[in-house]
TORTI-336963 format. One record per atom (N, C-alpha, C): residue in three letters; x, y, z. Coordinates in steps of 0.1 Angstrom, whole numbers, plus 5000, padded with zeros to 4 digits. Each point is the difference from the previous one (the first is absolute). Example, Ala and Ser with C-alpha at 12.3 -4.5 7.8 and 13.67 -1.06 7.14 Angstrom:
# residues 2
ALA513249435078ALA499150125000ALA500950125000SER499650114993SER500950115000SER499250115008
END
This chain:
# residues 423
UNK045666717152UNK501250015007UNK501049884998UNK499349854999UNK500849904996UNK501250054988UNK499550084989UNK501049984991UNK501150075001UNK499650125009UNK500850115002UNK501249935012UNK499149915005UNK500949955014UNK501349874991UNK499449924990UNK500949944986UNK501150094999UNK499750144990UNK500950074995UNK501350045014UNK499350045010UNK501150015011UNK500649875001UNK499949905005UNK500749865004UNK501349994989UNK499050034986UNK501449964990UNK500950105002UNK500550085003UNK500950105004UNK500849955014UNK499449925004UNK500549955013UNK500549855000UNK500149954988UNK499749855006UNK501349924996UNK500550114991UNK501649915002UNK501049975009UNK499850185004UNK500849985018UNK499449925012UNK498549974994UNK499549925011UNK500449865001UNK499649954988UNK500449844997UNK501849995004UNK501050065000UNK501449975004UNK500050015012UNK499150115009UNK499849985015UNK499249875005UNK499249954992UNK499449925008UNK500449844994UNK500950034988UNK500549854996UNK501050005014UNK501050055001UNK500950025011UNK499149925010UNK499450115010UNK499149965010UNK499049854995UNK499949944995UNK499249874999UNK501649874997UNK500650044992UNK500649885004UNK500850015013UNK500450135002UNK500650005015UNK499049985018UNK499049994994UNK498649905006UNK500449835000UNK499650014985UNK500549844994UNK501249965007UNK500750084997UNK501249885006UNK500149975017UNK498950085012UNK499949995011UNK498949885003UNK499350004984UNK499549865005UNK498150085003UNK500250124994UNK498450085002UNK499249964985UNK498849955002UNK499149944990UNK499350164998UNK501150064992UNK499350154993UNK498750024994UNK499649904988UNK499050014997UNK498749945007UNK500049945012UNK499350035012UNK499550065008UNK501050095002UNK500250125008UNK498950104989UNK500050044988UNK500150094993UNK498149974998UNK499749875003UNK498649964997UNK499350065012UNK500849965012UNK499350035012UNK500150165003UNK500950114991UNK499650095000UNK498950084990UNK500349954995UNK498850024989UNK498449985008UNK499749925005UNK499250015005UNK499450085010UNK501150055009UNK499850125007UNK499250085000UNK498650095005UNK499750104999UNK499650075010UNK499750144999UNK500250085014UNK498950114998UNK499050035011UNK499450094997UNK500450105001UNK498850134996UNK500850134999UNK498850065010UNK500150075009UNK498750035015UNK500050174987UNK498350044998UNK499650084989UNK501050095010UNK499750065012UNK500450115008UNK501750054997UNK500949864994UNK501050064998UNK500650084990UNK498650024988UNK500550034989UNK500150174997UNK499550065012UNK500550185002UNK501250005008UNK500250125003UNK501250065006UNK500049975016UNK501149965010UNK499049945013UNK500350145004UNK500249995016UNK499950105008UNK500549985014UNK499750085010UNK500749965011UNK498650135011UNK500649985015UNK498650035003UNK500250184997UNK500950064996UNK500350144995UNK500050024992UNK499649914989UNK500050104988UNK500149884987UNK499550064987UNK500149924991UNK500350084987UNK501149924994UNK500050084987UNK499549934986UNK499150074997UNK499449934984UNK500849974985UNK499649954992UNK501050004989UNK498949964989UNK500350054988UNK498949974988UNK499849904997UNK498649954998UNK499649934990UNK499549865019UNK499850055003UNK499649925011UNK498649934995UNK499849855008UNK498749944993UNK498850125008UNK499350024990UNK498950085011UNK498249905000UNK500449874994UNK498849945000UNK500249835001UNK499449925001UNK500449835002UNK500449984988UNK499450024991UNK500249984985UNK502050104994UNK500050045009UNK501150114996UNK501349905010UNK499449915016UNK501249955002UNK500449834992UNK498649944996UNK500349924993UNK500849974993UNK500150104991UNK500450044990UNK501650045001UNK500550095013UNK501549945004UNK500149885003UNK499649925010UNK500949874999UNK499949924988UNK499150044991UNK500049934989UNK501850024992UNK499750154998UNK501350024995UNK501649965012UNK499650015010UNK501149885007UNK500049914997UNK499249894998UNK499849875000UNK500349974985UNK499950084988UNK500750014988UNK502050014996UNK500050085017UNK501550044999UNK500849865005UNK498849985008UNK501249915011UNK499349855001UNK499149984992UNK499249865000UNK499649955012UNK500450045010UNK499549955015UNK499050045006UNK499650134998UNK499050055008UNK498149994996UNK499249934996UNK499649914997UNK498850025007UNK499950055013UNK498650035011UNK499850145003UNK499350035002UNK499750175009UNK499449985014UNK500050015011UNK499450015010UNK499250155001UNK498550025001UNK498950075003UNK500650085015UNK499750125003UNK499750035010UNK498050105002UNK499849905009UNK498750105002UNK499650085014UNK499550064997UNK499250044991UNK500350134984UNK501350025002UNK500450084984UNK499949934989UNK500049845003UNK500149914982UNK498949965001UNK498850045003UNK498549964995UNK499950024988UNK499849914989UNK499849964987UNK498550044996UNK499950094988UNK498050055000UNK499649944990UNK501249894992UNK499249924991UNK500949905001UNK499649875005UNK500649915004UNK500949924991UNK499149984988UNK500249904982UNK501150075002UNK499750164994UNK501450074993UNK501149995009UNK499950015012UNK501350015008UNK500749864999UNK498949894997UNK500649885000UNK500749994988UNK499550034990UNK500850024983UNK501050075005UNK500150105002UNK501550114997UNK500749885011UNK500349955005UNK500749945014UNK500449874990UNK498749954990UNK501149914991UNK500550074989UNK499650094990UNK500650064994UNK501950015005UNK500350025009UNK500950025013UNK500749925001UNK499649854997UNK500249885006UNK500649975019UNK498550065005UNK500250005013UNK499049965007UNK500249915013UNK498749995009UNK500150095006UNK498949965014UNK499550085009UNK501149945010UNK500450005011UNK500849985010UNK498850035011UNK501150005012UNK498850025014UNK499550145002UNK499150005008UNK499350144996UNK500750065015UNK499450135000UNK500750045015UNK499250095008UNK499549965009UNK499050095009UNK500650165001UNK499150125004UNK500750115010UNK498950025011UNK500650005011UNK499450015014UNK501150095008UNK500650064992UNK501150115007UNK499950104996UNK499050064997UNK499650114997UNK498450034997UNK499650115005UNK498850044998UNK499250044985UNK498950004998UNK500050014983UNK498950105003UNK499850074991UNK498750075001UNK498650015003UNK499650045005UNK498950025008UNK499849825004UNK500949965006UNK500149865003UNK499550045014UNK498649915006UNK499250015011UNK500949975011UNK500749905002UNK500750005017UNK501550024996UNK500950025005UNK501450065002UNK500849815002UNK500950054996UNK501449935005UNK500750035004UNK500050145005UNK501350055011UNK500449895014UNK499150005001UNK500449875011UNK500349894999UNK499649984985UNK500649804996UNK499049974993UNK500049914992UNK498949914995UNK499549905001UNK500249894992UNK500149895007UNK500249925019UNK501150115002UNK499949985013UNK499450095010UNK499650084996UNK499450165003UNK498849955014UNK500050045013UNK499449995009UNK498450034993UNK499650084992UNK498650054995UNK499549914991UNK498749965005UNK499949884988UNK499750044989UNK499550135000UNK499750044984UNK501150014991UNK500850005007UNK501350054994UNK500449834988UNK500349915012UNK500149904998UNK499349954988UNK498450005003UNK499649954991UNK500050054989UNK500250144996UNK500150094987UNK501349934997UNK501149965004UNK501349984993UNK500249854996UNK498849905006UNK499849894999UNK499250024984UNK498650024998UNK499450014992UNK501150114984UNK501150055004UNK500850014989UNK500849944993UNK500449925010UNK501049874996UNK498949914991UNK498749975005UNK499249944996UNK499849994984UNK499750184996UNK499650034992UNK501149954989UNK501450075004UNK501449974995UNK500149884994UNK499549925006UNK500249834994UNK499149984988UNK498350085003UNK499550004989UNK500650024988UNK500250155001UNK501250064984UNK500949934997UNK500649935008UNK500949884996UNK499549904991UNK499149945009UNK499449874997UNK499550044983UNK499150144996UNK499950054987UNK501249984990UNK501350035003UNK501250014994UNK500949894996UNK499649905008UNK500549875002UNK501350015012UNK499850065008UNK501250005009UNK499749885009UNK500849965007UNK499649865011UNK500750015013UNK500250165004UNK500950015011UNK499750145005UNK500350035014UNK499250185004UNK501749985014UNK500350145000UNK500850005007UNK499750135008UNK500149975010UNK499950065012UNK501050065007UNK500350125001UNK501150115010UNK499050065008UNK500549975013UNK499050095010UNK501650105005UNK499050145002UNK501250075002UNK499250045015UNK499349915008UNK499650035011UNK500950015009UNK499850065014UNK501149965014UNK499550165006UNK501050035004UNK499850115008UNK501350085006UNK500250135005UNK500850084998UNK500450065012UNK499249935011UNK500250075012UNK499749875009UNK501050025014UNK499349885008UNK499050045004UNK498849865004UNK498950035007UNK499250024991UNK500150034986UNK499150024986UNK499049905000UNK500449905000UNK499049884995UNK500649915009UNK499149895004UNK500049825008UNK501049914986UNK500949985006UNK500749894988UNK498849934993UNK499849915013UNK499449884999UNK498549984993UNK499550165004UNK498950014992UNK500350014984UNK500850084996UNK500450054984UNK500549864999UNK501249935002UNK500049854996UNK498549914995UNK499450025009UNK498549865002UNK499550104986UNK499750125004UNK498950084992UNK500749964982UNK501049975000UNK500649994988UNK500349874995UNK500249905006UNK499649865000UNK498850024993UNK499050055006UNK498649984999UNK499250014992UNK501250164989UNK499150054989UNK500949924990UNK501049964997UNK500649954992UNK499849854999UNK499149925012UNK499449904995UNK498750034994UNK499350115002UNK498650004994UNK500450034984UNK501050074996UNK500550024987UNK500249894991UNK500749965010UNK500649824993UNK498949915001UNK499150055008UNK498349874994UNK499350024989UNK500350154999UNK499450064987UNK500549964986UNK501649975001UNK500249944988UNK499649914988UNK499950044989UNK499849864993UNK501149905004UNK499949834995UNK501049945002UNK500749945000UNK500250084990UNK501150004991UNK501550105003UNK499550085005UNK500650145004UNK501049955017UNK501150104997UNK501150015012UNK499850145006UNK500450015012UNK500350065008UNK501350075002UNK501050124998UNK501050015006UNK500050115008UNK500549965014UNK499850125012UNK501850025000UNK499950124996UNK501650125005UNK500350035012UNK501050065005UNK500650065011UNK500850065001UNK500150105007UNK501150135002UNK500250065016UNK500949974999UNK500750065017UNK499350145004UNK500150084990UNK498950155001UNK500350054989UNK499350115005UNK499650174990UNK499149894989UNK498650075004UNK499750155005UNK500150025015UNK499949905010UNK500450045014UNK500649925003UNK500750095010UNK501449955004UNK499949965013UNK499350025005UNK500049915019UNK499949834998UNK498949974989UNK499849885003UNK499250024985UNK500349854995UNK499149934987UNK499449885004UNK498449974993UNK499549905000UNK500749874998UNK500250014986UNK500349884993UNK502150054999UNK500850025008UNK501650044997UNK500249904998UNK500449874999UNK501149904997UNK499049854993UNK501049944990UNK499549874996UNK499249925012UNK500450025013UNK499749885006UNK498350005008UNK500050125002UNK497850084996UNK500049964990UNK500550054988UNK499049944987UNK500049884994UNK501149895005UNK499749895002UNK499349915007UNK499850095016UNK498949935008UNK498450084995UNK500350084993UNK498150064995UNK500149924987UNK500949944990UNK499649964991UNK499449815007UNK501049975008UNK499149875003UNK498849975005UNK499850135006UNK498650015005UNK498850024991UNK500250084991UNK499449994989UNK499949884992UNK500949924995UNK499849874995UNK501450004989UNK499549854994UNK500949964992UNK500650104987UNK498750104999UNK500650074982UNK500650175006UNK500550015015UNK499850115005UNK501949994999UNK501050084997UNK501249985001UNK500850155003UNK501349955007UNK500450175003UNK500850074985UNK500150165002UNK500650014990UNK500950075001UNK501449994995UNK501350065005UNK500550114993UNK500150125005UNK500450134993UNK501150055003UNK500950014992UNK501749985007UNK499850135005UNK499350094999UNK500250165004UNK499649985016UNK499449915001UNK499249975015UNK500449975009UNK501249994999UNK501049955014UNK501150145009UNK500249915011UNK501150145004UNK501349934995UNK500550115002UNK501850004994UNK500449885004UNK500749914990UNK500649915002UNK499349905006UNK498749974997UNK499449865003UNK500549914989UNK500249875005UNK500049874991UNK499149984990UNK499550054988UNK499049984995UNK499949834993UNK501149994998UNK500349854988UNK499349905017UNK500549985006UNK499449935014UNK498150035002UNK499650124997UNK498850025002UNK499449924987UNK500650024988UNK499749914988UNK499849845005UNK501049955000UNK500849895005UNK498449905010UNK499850105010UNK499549965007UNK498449964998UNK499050114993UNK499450044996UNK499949864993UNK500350034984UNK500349894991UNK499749815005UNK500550015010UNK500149855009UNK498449975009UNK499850124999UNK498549975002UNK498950054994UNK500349984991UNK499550044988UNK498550114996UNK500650155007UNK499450075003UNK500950154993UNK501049974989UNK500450164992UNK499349954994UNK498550124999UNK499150004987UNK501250124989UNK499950145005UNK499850094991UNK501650085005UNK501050064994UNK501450074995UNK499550154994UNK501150015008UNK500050214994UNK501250045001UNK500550054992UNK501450014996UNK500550134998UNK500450035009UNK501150145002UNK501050025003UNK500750135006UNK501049985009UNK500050135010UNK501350015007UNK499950035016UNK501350055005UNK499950115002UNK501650035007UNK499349995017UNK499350115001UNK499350055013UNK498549895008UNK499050034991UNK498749985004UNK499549964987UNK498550025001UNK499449944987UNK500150144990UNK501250044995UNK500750054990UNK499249954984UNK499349904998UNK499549964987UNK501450044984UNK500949965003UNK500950074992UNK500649884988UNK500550034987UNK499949874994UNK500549895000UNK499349915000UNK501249865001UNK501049964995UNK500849995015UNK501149934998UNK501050125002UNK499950144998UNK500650144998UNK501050025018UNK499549945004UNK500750005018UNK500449845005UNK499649914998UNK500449855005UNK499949914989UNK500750004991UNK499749854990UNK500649875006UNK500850035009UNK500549835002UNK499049945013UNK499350095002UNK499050005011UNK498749934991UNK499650064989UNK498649964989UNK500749874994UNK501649975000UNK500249864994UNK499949945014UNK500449985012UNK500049905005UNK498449965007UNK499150144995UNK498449965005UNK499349914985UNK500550024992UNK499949964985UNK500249785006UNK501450025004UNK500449864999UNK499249965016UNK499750085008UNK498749905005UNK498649944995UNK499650134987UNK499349974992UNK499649894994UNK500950024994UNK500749894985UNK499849875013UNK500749955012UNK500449895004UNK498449935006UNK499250145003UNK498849955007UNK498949994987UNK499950054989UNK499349954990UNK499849884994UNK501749945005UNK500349894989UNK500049885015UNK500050015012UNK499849915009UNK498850005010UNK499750145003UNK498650025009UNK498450024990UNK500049864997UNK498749974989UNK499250045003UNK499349985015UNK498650025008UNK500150214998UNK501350084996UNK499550144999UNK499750034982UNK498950124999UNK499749994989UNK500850094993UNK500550014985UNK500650084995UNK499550155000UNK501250125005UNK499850105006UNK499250064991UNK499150185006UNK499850034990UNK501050164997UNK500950004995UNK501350134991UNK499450094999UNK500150155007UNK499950114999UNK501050075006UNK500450174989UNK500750115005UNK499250045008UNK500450055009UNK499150105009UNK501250155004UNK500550064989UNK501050115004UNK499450104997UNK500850125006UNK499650124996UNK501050094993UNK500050114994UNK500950094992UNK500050134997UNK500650095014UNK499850105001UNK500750084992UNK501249994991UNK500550094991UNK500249934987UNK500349904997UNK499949874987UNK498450034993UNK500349944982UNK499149974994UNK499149895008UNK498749945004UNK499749895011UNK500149864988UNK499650044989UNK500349864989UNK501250015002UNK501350064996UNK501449935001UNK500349975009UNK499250055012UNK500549935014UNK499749845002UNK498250004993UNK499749895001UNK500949854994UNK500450054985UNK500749984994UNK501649945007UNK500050115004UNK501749935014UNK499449915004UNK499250015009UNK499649875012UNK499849904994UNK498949944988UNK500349874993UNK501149974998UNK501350094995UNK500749954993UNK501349935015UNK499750095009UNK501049975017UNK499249835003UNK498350014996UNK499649895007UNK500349894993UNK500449994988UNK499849864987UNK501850015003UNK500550095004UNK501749975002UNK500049895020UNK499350105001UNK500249865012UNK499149914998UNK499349964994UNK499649915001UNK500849864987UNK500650074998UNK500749934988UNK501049965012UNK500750045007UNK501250005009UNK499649915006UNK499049955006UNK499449905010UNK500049854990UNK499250024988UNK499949894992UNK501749954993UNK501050094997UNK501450005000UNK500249875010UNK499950075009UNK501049975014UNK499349815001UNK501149915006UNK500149865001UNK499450015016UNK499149925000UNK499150045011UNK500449825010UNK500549944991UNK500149885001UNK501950035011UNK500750064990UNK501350025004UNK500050075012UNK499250105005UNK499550085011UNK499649925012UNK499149914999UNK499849945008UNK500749885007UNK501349964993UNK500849894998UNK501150105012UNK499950125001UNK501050095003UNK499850035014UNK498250025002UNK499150025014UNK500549835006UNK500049904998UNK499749905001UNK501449975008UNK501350084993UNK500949935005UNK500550145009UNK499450085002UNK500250115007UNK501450074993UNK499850054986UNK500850044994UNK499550164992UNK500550065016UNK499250164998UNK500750024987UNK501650044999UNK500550064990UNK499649974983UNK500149875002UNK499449954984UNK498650044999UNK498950005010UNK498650125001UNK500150094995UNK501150075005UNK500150134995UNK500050034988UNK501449934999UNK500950004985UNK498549984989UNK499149874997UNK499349994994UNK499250094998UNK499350085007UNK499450145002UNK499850054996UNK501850095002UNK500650094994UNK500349984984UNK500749905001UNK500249994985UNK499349984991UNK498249945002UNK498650054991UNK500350125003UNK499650095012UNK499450144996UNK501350084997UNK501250004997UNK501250064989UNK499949984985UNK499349924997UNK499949954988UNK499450074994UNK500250104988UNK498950134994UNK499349864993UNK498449955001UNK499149934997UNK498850164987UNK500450064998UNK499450114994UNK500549934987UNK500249964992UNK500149944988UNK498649884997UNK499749935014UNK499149884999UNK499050055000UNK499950115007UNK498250085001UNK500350084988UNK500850064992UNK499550094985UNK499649874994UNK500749874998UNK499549864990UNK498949985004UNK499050035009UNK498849985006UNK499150054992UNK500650155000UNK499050064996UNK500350034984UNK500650014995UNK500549954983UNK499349914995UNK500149875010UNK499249884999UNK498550064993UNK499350045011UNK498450075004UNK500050084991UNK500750044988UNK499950174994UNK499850085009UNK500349995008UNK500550165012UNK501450034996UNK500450155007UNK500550084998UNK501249985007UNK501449924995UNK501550005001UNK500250075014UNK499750134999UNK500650085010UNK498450104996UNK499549975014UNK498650065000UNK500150175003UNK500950025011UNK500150125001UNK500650134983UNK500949934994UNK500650024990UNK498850064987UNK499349934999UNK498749944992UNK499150125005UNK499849985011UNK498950125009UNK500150144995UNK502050025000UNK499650124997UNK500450064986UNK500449874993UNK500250014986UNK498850064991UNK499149915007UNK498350014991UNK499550145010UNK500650075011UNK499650145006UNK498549994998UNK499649885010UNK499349965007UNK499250095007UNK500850075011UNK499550125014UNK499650104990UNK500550074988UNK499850094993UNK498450014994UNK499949874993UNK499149954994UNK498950025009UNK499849955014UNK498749965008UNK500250135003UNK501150115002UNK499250145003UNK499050094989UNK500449974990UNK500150024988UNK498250004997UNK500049915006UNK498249905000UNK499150065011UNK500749985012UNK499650035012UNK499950175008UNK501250014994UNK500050145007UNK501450015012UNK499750105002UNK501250015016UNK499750005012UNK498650044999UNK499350035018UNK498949845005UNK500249924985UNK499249875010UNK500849935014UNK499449975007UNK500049955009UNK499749855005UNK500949915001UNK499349875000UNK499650025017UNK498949894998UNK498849965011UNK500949865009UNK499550005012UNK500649915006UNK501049975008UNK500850145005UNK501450025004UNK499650025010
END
């Protein structure tokens, strides 16, 4: 694919170099150390969660499209070809129990063949599996039944194992516990009971390995959630201990929360382990990034960027999509979101963080603004194609995608009626 991804660029690269000579000295002359900027994106990478690589769905219905991965070796093998297009994407995140690997070596070859690690692995305890002995309708982890509990404990358990096989160094946890009716469950119980199993998980760890506990206001029930807001999964991550951190899912908030503040805050105590990157008109929509709020993903970006490079005691995040794609190809979708995320993130490293705070300082809202604004007006899409030109990635990834008729090809291989696992 490298060469074929060559022959495209050269078709592209005249108009690109005048776009982005433009855009760098018009950097340069603001006094932006471009070829700085262009390192620290380069280094960027982002996982790809296996479950995103089919068609999503919604709780009515789902529509399929060809050439879907129908085996672990089959999603590898897309993000590989993302991670060819777009040079960033570089990890896969496991979900189990569908990415159980039956030969460990080989799965670990094709993943470099790929040039990709393992990323964090991901429990499921929200749903029932097959002749699976005790139920989760009532909760897991925090589930009043101890059988319950302890079956969902002993999976997470197992979880870490397959990891630990893979070289992954991180397990992430979504409890989609709570309850749907008042009078359903004891808060106080489902809180303790969930503290309880999530520290026996986290003893189990090797120790080398992190922890990231999620949160979501609801759905699947809507009366009440276990774990709804950072500030539970920041008090269950401290309880747990030092390698235990929360993890922030932009889909996971209600309308119009502060999320750059939840960052902000997080960050300063050095507790954002793990990022999931979507977007949100309504609820947890999973829709692609950046496609409904970009000045919203830059100004959570520039709390980023400001707590990376000053809140030392937090450890560098770990970058995953977590969207869904109910009528889109799900690679071009994926494809958008890297490309929305490395645009703000470029916008944050742009922006004079030094001149910003000179502005806070003298209580000079308007010049705030102005500086802001005038990074995120700036089309920076010239700096991220030099990125990936740089990398031998693909100019204009999407362009490339369907130049080489990519979707054609994997049906072509696959079929029309696979089904990826995981959704």
């Amino acid at each position: 694919m490298k060469n074929s991804i060559s022959e495209i660029n050269i078709t592209k690269a005249k108009n690109h170099k005048t776009s982005f000579d433009f855009l760098a000295e018009n950097l340069t002359n603001k006094g932006v150390d471009v070829e700085n900027i262009i390192a620290k994106l380069a280094e960027f990478q982002c996982a790809i969660p296996s479950w995103a690589l089919g068609a999503g769905g919604t709780r009515f219905g789902r529509f399929s499209i060809g050439g879907e991965p129908g085996s672990l070796e089959d999603k590898i093998n897309d993000v590989g070809t993302i991670h060819s297009l777009t040079g960033c994407a570089g990890a896969i995140s496991l979900h189990i129990p569908w990415d159980i690997p039956k030969d460990v070596a080989a799965i670990q070859q094709l993943a470099v063949a790929n040039g990709l690690i393992f990323d964090a692995v991901n429990s499921n305890t929200f749903q029932d599996q097959k002749d699976q002995p005790f139920s989760y309708k009532y909760g897991s982890l925090s589930s009043i039944h101890k059988d319950s509990r302890d079956l969902a404990i002993q999976h997470n358990m197992e979880v870490v194992k397959i990891g630990e096989q893979l070289g992954s160094k991180s397990i992430t946890v979504w409890l989609a516990d709570g309850s749907n009716f008042p009078g359903q469950v004891n808060f106080r119980k489902a809180l303790q009971h969930t503290a309880d199993s999530l520290k026996s998980i986290y003893s189990s760890m090797p120790s080398d390995w992190s922890m990231f506990i999620e949160y979501k206001p609801y759905e699947p029930n809507f009366y009440h959630t276990v774990i709804q807001d950072w500030g539970t999964s920041f008090m269950l991550a401290n309880e747990c201990g030092d390698r235990a951190y929360t993890l922030v899912d932009l889909g996971h908030h209600l309308p119009n929360t502060n999320i750059e503040y939840i960052v902000s805050t997080l960050m300063s105590k050095g507790k954002l382990g793990g990022f999931h990157f979507n977007d949100s008109k309504y609820g947890d929509d999973d829709l692609t990034v950046g496609s409904i709020k970009p000045y919203q993903l830059f100004l959570i970006f520039n709390e980023l960027v400001y707590g990376m490079k000053n809140d030392l005691q937090n450890p560098s995040p770990a970058w995953m999509i977590d969207a869904s794609h109910n009528i889109k190809d799900p690679l071009e979708d994926l494809i958008q979101s890297l490309e929305a995320i490395l645009l703000a993130y470029a916008q944050a490293l742009v922006l004079d963080h030094d001149q910003l705070e000179s502005a806070r300082e003298n209580s000079d809202v308007v010049l705030a603004q102005e500086l802001l604004q005038d990074v995120f007006r700036t089309d920076l899409r010239p700096l991220i194609a030099e990125v990936r030109k740089r990398k031998n990635a693909a100019i204009h990834p999407i362009d490339a995608y369907r130049q080489l008729a990519i979707r054609q090809q994997l049906t072509g291989q696959r079929g029309t009626n696979t089904i990826a696992t995981g959704l």
